[in-house]
N, C-alpha and C positions, 0 to 999 in steps of 0.2 A: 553472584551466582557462580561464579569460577572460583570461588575460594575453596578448599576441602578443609576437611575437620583439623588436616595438620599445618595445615598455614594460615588458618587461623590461629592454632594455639601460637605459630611463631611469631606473629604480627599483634598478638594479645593488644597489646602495648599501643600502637598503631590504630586496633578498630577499636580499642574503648570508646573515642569518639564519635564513630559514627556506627549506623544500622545498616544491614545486610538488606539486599532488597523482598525479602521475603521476609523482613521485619517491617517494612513500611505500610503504613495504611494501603487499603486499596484502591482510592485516589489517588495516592500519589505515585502508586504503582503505573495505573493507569495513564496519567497525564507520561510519564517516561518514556510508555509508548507512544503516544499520540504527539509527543512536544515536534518533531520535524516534521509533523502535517499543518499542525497548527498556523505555523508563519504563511504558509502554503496558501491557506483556505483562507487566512486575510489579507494576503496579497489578490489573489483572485477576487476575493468580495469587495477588495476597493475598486480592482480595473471592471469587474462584472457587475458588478451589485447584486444586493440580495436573491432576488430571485431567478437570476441565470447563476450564480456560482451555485446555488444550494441544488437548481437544476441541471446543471452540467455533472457534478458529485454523482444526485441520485439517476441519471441517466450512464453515468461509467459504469456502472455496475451490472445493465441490463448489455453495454453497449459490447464487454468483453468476452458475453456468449454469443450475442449475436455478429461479432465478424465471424465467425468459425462457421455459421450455417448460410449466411445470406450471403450470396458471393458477391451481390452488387454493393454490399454496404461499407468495401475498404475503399472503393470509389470515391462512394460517396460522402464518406468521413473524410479521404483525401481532398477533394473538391471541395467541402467547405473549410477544410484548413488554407487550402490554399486561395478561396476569395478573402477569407480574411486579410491573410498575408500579400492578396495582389491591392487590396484599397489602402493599405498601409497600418493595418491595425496588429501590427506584431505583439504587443502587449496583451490581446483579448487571445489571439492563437495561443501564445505563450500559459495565459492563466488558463484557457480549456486544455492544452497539453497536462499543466500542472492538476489538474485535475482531475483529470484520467487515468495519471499514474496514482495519483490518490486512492482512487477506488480501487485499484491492482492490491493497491499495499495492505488495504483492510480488507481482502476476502481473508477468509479463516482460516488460511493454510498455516501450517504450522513454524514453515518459516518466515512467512510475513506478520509484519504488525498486527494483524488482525486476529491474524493465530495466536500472538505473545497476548492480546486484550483477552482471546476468549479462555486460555488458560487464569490468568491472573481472573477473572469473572467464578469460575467452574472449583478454583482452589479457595477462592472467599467463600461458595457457596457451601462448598464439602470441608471448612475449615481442617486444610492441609493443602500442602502445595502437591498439588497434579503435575505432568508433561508429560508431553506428547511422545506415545510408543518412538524409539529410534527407527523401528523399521517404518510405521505410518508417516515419519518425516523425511527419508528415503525415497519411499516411493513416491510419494506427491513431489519431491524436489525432483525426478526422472520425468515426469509426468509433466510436472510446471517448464522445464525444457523442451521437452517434447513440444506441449503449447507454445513455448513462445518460438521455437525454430517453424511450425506451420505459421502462426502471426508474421514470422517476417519472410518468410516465401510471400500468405498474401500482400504485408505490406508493400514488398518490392511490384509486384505483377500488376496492381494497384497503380505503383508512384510511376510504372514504365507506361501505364495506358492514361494516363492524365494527357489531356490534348496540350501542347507546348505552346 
């Protein structure tokens, strides 16, 4: 994707053998993005098993709108990270951490994974490669800051009110 039309032509030599990724199928596009989640999600699903890793996943997703509205709920995601980590199970904190940021990484922003999958989906469908306005990945990147500097105000306010 970083290659331009003139380094290409001077590499000629060099990409004969291989394809540009906007020549690859759209599996295999796909899996590119998704391959550093993957080990992720079967680590998790060995320490969790099926139906808590697949529900930990589809509950990140609802989980990263509602810290921002519910004020009791960085508590309370605090407080069950931390019974976890007080009866000794750091492996199952660890796999719902890894999970959580899982679902960060696939909301459809344009510079998260989930942004690069709905691109590569939206350019198979209109056979031609799409991307995302510069300025719409601008602003949601200003905005995704913005989010995560209130995220760690609550997180901290949260970790200082946890009973010791």
């Amino acid at each position: 994707r970083f290659l331009d039309d003139a380094a290409i032509e001077e590499d000629g030599a060099e990409r004969a053998g291989r394809r540009l990724l906007e020549e690859l199928p759209l599996a295999a596009r796909l899996s590119i993005h998704l391959a550093g989640w993957v080990p992720v999600f079967l680590c998790a699903l060995i320490v969790l098993g099926w139906p808590a890793a697949a529900s930990e996943l589809a509950q990140g997703f609802g989980q990263i709108f509602r810290f921002f509205y519910d004020r009791a709920y960085p508590g309370m995601a605090l407080a069950g990270l931390s019974s976890e980590l007080s009866q000794g199970h750091w492996d199952r904190a660890a796999a719902v951490v890894a999970l959580k940021m899982m679902a960060i990484n696939l909301l459809p922003l344009p510079f998260f994974a989930g942004g690069e999958i709905l691109e590569e989906i939206a350019s198979a469908l209109f056979r031609r490669t799409l991307r995302w306005p510069s300025q719409l990945v601008s602003v949601s990147f200003f905005v995704y800051l913005a989010a995560l500097f209130i995220f760690a105000r609550l997180f901290w306010k949260a970790l200082t009110d946890l009973p010791q």
